[in-house]
C-alpha angles and dihedrals in degrees: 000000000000102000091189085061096036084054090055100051085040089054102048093048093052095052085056094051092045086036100222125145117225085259085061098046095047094053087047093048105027085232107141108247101236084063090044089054076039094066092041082063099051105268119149111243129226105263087245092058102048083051098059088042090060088045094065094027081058089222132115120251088239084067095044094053099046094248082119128024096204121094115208120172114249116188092166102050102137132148109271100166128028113252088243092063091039086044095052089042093061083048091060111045092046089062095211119119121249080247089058093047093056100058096043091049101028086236107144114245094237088063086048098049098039081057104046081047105047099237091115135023107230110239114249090259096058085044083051092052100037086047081062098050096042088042086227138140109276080217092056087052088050096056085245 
């Protein structure tokens, strides 16, 4: 399944259920409105902002993203761990080395290692991916 296009189609008929244009979108979430047209067309959003866009949307990333079908509102959805711990922590329980990882995902084991470290924040697409591979909640990646 391609999550980035699921995002999209998820978005825009939300928006229509919610009805809320993309303006109105962009003054709720403080995401400019040309990303928010961005992610319409397909494009993949930063992590942040995908993250302000679920907050007024009142749905978890893992909806948004197709990893569960059911919508259920969420009104108190805040960060309440940093994605490196969260990152570390799927290490961890998978039991499998960074080395491992890498070869199973084709992520390189620099990025690996800069993210179970803390030196760099994967990008949404990698959490998506890596979501996948751990078969965990986007949002628990995400320290939601």
């Amino acid at each position: 399944m391609n999550r980035i296009a699921y995002f999209s189609e998820c978005l825009r008929d939300l928006m229509i259920e919610k009805n809320i244009s993309a303006a109105a979108l962009s003054s709720e979430s403080g995401v400019n409105v040309s990303r928010i047209y961005d992610y319409l067309s397909g494009k993949a959003p930063a992590t942040h902002n995908a993250v302000k866009i679920a907050q007024v949307l009142e749905c978890t990333l893992d909806y948004l993203f197709g990893f569960e079908s059911e919508y259920e509102v969420c009104k108190e959805y805040t960060l309440t761990s940093d994605c490196t711990q969260r990152f570390r922590e799927a290490v961890e329980k998978s039991g499998k080395t960074r080395y491992l990882i890498s070869q199973e995902t084709g992520m390189t084991q620099t990025q690996l290692s800069n993210w179970y470290l803390g030196k760099q924040i994967p990008k949404l697409i990698s959490l998506v991916d890596l979501a996948d591979y751990f078969n965990c909640s986007l949002d628990y990646l995400v320290g939601r």
